[in-house]
MARMIDO-152910 format. One record per residue (C-alpha): residue number from 1; residue in one letter; chain; x negated, y, z. Coordinates in steps of 0.001 Angstrom, whole numbers, plus 500000, padded with zeros to 6 digits. Layout:
! MARMIDO-152910
+-----+--------+--------+--------+--------+--------+
| num | residu | chaine |     px |     py |     pz |
+-----+--------+--------+--------+--------+--------+
| NUM |      A |      A |      X |      Y |      Z |
...
+-----+--------+--------+--------+--------+--------+
***
This chain:
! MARMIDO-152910
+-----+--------+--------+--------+--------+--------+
| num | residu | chaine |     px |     py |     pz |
+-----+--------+--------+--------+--------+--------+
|   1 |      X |      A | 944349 | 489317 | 062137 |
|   2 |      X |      A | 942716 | 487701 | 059003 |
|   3 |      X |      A | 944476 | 489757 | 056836 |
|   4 |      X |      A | 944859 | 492786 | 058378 |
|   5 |      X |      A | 941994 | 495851 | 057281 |
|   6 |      X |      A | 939491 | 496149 | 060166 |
|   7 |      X |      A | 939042 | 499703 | 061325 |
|   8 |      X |      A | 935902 | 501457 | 063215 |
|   9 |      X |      A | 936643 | 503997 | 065410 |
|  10 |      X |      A | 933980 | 506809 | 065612 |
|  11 |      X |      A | 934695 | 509431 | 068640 |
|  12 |      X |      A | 937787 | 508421 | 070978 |
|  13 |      X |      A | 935476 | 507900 | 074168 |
|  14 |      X |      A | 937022 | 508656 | 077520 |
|  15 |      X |      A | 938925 | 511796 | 077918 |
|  16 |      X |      A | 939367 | 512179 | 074256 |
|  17 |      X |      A | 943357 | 512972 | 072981 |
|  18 |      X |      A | 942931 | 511941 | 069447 |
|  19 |      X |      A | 941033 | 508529 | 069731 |
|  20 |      X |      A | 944280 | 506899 | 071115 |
|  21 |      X |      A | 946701 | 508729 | 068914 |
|  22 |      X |      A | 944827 | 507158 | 065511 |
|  23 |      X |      A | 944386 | 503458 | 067328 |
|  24 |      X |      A | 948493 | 503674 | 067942 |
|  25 |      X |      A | 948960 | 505030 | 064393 |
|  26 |      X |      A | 947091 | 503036 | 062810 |
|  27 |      X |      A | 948407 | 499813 | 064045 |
|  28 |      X |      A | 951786 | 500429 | 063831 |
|  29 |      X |      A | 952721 | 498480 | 060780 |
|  30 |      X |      A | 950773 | 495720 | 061591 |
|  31 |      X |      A | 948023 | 496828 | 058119 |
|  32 |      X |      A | 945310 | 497681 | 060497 |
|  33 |      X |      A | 943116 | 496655 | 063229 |
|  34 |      X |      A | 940855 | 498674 | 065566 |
|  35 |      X |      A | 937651 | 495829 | 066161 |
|  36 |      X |      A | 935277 | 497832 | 066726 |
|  37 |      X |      A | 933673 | 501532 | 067788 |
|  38 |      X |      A | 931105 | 504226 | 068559 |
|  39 |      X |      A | 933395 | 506083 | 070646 |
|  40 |      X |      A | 930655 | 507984 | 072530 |
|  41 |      X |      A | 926997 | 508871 | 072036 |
|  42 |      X |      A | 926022 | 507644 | 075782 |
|  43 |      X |      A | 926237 | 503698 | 075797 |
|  44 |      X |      A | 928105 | 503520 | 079027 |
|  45 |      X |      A | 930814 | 505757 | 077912 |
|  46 |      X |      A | 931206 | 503867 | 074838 |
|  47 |      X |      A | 931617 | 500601 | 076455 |
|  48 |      X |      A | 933991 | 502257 | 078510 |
|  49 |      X |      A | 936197 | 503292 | 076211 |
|  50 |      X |      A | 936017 | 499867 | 074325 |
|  51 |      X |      A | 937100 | 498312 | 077396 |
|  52 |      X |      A | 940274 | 500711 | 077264 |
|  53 |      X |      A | 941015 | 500003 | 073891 |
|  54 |      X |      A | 940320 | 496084 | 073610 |
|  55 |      X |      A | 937189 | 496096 | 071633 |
|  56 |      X |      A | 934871 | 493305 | 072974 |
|  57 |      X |      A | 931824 | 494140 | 074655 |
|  58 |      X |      A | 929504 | 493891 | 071394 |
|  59 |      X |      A | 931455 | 495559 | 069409 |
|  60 |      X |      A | 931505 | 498869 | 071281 |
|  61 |      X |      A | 927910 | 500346 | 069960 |
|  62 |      X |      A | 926213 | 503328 | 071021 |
|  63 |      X |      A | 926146 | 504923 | 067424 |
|  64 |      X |      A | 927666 | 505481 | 064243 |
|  65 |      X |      A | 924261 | 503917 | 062878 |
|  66 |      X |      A | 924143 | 501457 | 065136 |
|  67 |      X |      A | 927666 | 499733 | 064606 |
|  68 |      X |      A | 927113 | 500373 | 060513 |
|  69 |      X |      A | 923929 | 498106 | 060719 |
|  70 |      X |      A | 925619 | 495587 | 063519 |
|  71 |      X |      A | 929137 | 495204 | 061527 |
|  72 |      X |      A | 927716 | 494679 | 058290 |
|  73 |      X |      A | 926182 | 491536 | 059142 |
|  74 |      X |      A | 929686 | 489939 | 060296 |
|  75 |      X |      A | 931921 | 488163 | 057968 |
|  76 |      X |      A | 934574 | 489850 | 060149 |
|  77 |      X |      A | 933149 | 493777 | 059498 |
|  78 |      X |      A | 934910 | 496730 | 059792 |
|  79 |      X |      A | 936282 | 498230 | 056438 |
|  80 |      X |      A | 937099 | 501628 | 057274 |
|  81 |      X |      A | 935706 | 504193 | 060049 |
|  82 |      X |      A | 938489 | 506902 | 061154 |
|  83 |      X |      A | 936091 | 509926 | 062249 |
|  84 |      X |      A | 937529 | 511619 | 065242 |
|  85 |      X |      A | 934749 | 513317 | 066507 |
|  86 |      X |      A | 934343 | 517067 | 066732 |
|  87 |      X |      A | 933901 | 518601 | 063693 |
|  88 |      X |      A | 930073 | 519260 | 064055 |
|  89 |      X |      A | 929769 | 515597 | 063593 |
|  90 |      X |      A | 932103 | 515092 | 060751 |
|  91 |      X |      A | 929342 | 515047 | 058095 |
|  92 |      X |      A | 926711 | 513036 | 059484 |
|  93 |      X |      A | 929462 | 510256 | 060205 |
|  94 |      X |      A | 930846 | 510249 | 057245 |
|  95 |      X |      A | 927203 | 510673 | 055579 |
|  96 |      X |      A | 926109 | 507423 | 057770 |
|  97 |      X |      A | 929435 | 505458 | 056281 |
|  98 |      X |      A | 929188 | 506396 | 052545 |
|  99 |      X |      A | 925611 | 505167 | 052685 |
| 100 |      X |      A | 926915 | 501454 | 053643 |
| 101 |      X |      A | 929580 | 501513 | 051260 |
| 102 |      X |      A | 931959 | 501830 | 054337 |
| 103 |      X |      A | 935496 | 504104 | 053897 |
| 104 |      X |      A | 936183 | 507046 | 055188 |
| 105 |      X |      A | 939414 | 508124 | 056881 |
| 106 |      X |      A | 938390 | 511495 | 058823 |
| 107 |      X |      A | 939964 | 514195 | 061216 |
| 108 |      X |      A | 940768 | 517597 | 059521 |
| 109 |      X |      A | 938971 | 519895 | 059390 |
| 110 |      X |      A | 936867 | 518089 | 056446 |
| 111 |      X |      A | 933604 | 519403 | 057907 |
| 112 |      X |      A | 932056 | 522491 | 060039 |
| 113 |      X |      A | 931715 | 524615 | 057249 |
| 114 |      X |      A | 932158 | 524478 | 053519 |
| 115 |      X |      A | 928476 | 524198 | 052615 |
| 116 |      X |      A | 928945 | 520963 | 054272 |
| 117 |      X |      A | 932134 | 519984 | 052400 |
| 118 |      X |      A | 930660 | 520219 | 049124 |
| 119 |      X |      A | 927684 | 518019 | 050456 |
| 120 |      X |      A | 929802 | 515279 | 051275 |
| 121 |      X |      A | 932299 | 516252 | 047899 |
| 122 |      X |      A | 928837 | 515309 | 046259 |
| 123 |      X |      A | 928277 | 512483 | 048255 |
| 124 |      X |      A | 931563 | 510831 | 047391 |
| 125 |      X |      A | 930895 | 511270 | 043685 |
| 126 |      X |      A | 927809 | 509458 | 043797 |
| 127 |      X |      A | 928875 | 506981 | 046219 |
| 128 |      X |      A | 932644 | 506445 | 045334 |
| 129 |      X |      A | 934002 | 504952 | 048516 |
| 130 |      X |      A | 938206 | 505580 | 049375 |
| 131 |      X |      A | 937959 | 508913 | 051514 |
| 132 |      X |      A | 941215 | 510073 | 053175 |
| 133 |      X |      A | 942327 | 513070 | 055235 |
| 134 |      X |      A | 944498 | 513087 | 058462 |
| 135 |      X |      A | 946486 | 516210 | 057356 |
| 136 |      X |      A | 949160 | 514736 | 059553 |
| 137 |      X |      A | 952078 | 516455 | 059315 |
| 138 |      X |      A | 952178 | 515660 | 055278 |
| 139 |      X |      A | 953438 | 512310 | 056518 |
| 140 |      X |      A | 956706 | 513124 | 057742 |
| 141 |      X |      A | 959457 | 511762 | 055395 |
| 142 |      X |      A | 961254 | 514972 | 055358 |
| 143 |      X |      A | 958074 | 516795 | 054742 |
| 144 |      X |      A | 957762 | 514347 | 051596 |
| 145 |      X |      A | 961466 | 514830 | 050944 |
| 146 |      X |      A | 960920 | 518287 | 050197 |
| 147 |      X |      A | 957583 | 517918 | 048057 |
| 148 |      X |      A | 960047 | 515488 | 045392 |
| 149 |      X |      A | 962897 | 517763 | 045581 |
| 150 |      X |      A | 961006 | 521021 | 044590 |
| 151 |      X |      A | 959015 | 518903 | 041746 |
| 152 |      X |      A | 961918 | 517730 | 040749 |
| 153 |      X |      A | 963481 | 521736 | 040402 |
| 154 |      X |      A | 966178 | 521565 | 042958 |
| 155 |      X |      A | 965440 | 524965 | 043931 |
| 156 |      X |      A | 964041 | 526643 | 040429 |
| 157 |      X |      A | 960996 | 528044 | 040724 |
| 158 |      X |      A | 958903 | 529038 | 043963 |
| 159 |      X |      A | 959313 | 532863 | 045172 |
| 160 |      X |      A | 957965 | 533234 | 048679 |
| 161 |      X |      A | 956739 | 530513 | 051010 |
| 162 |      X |      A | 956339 | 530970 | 054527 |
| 163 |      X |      A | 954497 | 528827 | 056582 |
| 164 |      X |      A | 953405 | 529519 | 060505 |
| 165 |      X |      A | 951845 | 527007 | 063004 |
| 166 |      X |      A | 952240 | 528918 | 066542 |
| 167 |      X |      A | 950677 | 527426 | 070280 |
| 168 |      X |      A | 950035 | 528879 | 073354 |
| 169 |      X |      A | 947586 | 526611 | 075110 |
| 170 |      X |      A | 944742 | 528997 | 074709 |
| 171 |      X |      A | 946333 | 532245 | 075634 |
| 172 |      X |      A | 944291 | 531408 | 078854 |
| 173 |      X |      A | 940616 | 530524 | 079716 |
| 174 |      X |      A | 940958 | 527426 | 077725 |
| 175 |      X |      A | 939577 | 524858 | 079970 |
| 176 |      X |      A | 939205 | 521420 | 079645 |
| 177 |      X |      A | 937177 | 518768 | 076849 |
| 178 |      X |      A | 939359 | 520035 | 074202 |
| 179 |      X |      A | 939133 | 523800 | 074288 |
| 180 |      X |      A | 935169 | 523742 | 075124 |
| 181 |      X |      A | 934344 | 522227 | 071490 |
| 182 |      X |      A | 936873 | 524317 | 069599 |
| 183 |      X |      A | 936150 | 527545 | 071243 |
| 184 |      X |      A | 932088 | 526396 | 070555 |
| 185 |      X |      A | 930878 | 527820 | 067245 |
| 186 |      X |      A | 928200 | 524992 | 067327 |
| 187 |      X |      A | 930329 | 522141 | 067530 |
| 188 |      X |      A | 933821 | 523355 | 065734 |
| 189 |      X |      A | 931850 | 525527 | 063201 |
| 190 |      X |      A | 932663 | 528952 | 061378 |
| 191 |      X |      A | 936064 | 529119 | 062362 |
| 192 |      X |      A | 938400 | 528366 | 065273 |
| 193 |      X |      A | 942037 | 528302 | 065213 |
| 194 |      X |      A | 941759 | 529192 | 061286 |
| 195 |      X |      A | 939874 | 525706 | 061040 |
| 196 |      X |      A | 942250 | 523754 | 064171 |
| 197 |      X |      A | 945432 | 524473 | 062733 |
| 198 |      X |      A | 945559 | 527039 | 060185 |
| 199 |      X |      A | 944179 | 524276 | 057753 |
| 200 |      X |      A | 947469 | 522503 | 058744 |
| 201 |      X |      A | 949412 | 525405 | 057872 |
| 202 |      X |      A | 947569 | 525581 | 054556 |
| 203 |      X |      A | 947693 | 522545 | 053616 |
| 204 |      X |      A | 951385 | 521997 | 053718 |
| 205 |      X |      A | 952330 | 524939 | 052028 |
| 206 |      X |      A | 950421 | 523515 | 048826 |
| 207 |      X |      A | 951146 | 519958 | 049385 |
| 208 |      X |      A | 955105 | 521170 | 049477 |
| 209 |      X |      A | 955677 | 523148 | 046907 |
| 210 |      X |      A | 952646 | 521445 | 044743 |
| 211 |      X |      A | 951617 | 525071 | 044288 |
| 212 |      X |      A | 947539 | 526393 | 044543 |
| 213 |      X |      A | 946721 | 529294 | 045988 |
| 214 |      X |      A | 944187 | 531861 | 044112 |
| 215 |      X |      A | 943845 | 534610 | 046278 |
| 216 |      X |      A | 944355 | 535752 | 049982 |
| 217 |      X |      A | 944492 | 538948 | 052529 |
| 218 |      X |      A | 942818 | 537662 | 056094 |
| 219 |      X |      A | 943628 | 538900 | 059741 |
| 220 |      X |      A | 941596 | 537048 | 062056 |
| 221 |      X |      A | 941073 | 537818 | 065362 |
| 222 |      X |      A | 939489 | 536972 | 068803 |
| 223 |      X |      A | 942128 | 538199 | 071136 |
| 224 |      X |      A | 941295 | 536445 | 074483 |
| 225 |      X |      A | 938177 | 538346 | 075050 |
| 226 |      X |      A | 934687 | 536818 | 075191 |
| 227 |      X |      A | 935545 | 534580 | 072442 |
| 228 |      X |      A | 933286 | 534018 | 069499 |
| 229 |      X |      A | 935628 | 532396 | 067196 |
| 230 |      X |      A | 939166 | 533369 | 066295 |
| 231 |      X |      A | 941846 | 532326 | 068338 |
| 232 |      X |      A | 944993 | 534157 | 065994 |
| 233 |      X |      A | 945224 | 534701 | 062608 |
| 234 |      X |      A | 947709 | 535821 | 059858 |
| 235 |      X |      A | 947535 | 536289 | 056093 |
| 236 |      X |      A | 949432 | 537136 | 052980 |
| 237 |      X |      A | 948925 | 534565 | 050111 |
| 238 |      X |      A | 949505 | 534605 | 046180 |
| 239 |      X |      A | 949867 | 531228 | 044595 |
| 240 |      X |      A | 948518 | 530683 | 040459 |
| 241 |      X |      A | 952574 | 530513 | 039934 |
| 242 |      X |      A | 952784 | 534190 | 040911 |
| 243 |      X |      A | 954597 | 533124 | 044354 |
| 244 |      X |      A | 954208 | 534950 | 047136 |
| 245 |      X |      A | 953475 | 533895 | 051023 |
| 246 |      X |      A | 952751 | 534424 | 054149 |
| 247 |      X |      A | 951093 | 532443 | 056597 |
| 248 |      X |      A | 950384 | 532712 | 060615 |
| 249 |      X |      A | 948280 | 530408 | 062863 |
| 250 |      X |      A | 947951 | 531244 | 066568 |
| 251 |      X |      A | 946543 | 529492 | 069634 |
| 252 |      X |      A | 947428 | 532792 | 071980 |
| 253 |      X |      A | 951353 | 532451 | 071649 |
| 254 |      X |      A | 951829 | 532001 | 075344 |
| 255 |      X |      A | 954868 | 529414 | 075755 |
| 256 |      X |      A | 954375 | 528163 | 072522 |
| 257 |      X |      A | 953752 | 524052 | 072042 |
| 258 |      X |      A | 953190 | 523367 | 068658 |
| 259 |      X |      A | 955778 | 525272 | 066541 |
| 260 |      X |      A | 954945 | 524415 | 062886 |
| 261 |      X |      A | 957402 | 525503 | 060433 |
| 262 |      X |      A | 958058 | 526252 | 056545 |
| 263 |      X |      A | 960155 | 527850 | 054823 |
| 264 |      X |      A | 960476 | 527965 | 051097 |
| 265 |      X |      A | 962514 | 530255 | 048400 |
| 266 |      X |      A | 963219 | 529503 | 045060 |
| 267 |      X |      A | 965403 | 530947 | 041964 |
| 268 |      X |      A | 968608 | 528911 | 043007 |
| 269 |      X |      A | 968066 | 527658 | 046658 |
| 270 |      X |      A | 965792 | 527034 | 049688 |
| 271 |      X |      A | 964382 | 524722 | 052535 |
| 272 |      X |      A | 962854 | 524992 | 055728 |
| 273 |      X |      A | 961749 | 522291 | 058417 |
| 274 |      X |      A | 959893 | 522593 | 061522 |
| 275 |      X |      A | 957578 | 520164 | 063444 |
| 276 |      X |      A | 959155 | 520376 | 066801 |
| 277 |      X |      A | 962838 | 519010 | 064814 |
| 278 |      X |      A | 961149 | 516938 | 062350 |
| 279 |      X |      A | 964228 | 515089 | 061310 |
| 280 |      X |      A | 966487 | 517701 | 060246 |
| 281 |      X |      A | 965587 | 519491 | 056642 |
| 282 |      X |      A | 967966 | 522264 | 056097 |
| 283 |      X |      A | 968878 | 522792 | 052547 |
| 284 |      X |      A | 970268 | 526037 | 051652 |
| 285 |      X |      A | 972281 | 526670 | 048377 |
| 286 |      X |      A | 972571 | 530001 | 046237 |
| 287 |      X |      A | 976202 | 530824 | 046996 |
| 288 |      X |      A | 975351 | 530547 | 050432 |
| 289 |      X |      A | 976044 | 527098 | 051683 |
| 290 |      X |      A | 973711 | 525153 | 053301 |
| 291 |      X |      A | 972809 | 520994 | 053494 |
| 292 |      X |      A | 971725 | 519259 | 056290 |
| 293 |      X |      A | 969575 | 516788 | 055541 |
| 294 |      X |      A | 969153 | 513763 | 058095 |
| 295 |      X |      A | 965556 | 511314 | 058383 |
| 296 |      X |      A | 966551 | 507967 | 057269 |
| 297 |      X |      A | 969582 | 508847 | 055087 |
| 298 |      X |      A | 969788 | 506460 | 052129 |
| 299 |      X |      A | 970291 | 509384 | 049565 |
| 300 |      X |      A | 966524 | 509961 | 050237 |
| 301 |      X |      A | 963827 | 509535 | 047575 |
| 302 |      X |      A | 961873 | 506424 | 047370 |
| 303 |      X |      A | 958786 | 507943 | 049025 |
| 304 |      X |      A | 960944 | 509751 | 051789 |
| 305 |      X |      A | 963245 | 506216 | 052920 |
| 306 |      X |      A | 959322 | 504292 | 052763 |
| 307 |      X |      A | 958288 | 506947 | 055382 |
| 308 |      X |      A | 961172 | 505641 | 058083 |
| 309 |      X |      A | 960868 | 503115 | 060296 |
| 310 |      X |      A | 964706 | 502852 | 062123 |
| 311 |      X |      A | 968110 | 503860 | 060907 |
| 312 |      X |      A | 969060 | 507235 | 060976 |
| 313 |      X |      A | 970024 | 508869 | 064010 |
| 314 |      X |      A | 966968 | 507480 | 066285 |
| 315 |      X |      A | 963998 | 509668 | 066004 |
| 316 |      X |      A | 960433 | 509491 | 064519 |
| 317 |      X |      A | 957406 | 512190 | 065185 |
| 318 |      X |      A | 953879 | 512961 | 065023 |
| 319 |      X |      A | 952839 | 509090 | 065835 |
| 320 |      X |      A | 954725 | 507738 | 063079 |
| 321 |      X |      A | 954040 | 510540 | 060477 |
| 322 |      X |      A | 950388 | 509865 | 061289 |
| 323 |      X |      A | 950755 | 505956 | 060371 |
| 324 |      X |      A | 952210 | 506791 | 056811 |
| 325 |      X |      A | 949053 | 508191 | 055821 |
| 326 |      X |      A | 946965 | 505027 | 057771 |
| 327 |      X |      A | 949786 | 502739 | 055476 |
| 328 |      X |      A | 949050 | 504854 | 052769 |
| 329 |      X |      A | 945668 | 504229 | 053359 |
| 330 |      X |      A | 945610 | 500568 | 053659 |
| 331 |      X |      A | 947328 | 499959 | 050451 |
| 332 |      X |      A | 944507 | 502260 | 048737 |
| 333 |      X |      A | 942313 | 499997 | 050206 |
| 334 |      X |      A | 944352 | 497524 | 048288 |
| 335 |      X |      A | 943706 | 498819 | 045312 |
| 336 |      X |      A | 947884 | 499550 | 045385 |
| 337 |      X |      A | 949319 | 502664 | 043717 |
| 338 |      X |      A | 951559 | 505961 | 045801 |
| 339 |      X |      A | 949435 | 506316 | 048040 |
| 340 |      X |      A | 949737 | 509993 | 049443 |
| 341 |      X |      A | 946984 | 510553 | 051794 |
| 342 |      X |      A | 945167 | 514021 | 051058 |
| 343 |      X |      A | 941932 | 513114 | 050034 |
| 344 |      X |      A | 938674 | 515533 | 048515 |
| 345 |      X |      A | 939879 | 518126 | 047147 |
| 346 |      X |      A | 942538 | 519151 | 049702 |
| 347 |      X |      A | 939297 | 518971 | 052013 |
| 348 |      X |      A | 937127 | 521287 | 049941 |
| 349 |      X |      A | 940297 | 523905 | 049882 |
| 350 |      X |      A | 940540 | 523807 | 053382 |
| 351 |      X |      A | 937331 | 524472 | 054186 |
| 352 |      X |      A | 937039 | 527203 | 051132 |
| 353 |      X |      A | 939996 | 528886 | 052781 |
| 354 |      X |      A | 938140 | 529039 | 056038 |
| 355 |      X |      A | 935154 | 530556 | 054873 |
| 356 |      X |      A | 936780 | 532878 | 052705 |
| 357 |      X |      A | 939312 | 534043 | 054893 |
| 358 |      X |      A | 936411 | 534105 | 058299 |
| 359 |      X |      A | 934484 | 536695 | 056197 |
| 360 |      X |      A | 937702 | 538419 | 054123 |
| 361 |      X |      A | 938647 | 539299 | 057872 |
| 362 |      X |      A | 935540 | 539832 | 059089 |
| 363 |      X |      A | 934234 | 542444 | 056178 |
| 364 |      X |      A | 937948 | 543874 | 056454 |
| 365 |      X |      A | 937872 | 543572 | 052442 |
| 366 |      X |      A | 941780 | 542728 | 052172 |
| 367 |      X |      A | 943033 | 540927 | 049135 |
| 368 |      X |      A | 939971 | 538573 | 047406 |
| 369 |      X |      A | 940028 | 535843 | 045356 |
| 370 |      X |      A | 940074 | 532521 | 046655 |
| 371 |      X |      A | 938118 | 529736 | 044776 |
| 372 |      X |      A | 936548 | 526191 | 045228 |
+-----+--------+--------+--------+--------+--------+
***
C-alpha cells in the first residue's frame, strides 16, 4: 500500500452506479488506492457506503470539507479526490480540493454550466494542482489507435466525421436515482442529454481526429413530454480544418443500450469503431478494401499495446478503458510523461458546446460560431 497513490472518493454513497465503477477502475493496476470518502452528505449513508467499499470507519466523513481537513493531518492522506457526484456539485468539490492543494480527477460533465467551468479554469491557474477528466471512452486502445494513425496521415486529411452516442433508457418516465438528477435542471444544470453524453460524443470526435471545432447547427429537443431539459439532440459541425460532421446524442432511442460510434473519412481511407465492439477497428482503404484491426495485436502503436491488459482475442471494455486514464493519471501524479487523460481545456469545450448549442437550439439561430 505504501507506495500506491491514495485516492478520496467524493459521491459513490449507496445506490450510486458510478462510485463502484471508478473504485474498480482505479485499482486495477495496482497504482491506486481508495482510503478514504465523502460518499454521501448524510453521515449514516456515508458510513454505509464506506463499509461497502472497505474504508474504515474514520475515514468515511460526512463532507468533502470535512475529510479535506481530517486527511490532511495523516501522514497516510489521500492524494487525489475522484468527484462523482452530480454535476451540481462538481464545482464546490473540486473548489474545496484545489484550496488544500489536493488533485482533482472529476466526472464529465466538467461543471453545471460553463460560467462555472471558467471559475474553476481560473481556479486551476492560480492554484496549479493535476486536474483530470473521466472522458472514458478516450481510453480504449483502439480509440487511441486511431488518434496515432490519423496524426500520423494514414488516411490524408479529415473530410467528414460522424460521431453518434444513441440509448434508450429514458424513452420512458425515467425513474430511479439516476434519471431524477439528470432530468433535474438544478442538479445536472443547463443541459441534459447534450451535457450526459453528447459531451462524450464531442469529445471523441476532437480527441480522434485531433481536429477543433469552430462552429455548430443545434437540434435539441425535449421529446418525452414534461421534460425541462433535452432528452435528444443532433447537430451538424465544421471543424477549423474545413471538415465537416455530424453528430447525434439521444436518451429516447427505445432499445438502444449505449451505442457509441465514429466514423471518420479522409483523402485516401477511413475508420470507424463502436463502443458496444470495442475491440474491432475497421480500417477501410481507397480502392475499396478494408483492415480489421484486432485489440492487443502487436502491430499496434506504443500507446495503443500500453492500453491492453491480456493477449488478443480475450476482451477488454468500459472498466478497463476507464483505468487507462486512472494509470494515466497516477503517473502524472508522478511527475511521468504520456499521460493522456483530458484535462482543462477539453472541460471548458465541453461545457462551451453545451451552452452554445442549449441556446443555438433554443433561439432556433442555426449555424453560430462556437468559441471558448
Amino acid at each position: 500500500m505504501s507506495d500506491r497513490i491514495r485516492m478520496g472518493l467524493i459521491g459513490g454513497g449507496p445506490g450510486s452506479f458510478i462510485g463502484p465503477v471508478h473504485r474498480i477502475a482505479a485499482e486495477l493496476d495496482g497504482e491506486i488506492a481508495l482510503v478514504a470518502g465523502a460518499f454521501s452528505r448524510d453521515a449514516q449513508r456515508s458510513a454505509e457506503a464506506g463499509r461497502g467499499y472497505g474504508i474504515t470507519p474514520e475515514r468515511a466523513y460526512p463532507s468533502v470539507e470535512a475529510m479535506l481537513e481530517a486527511e490532511a493531518q495523516r501522514e497516510d492522506g489521500i492524494q487525489f479526490v475522484t468527484i462523482a457526484s452530480p454535476n451540481f456539485h462538481h464545482l464546490p468539490a473540486a473548489r474545496a480540493a484545489i484550496a488544500a492543494g489536493v488533485a482533482v480527477m472529476s466526472d464529465k460533465p466538467m461543471t453545471a454550466t460553463l460560467a462555472e467551468a471558467r471559475e474553476l479554469a481560473t481556479l486551476l491557474a492560480a492554484t496549479p494542482v493535476p486536474y483530470g477528466l473521466t472522458y472514458t471512452y478516450s481510453g480504449y486502445p483502439l480509440v487511441r489507435e486511431m488518434r496515432e494513425r490519423i496524426a500520423a496521415g494514414a488516411i490524408g486529411a479529415v473530410r467528414k466525421v460522424v460521431v453518434e452516442y444513441n440509448q434508450g433508457w429514458l424513452a420512458g418516465e425515467g425513474e430511479g436515482k439516476q434519471a431524477e438528477w439528470r432530468l433535474d435542471p438544478a442538479r445536472s444544470g443547463e443541459g441534459g442529454c447534450i451535457a450526459d453524453i453528447g459531451v462524450h460524443a464531442f469529445h471523441l470526435a476532437e480527441f480522434v481526429t485531433g481536429l477543433r471545432v469552430n462552429r455548430i447547427n443545434a437540434d435539441l429537443g425535449s421529446v418525452v413530454p414534461g421534460r425541462l431539459l433535452d432528452d435528444d439532440c443532433q447537430m451538424f459541425l465544421r471543424f477549423e480544418s474545413g471538415a465537416r460532421g455530424l453528430l447525434m446524442a439521444s436518451q429516447i432511442m427505445t432499445g438502444e443500450g449505449n451505442d457509441l460510434a465514429i466514423r471518420i473519412y479522409g483523402e485516401k481511407g477511413a475508420c470507424r469503431w463502436s463502443q458496444e465492439n470495442p475491440n474491432r477497428l475497421e480500417w477501410l482503404r481507397g480502392d475499396g478494401g478494408m483492415e480489421i484491426v484486432r485489440a492487443g495485436d502487436p502491430s499496434l502503436s506504443e500507446v495503443a499495446r500500453r492500453g491492453t491488459r491480456l493477449p488478443g482475442g480475450h476482451p477488454e471494455g468500459l472498466l478497463e478503458s476507464l483505468a487507462n486514464l486512472y494509470r494515466d493519471f497516477a503517473m502524472q501524479l508522478r511527475g511521468q510523461a504520456g499521460s493522456l487523460v483530458p484535462g482543462v481545456e477539453d472541460g471548458l469545450r465541453g461545457m462551451a458546446l453545451v451552452a452554445a448549442a442549449v441556446a443555438a437550439s433554443r433561439d432556433e439561430r442555426g449555424w453560430v460560431d462556437f468559441t471558448v
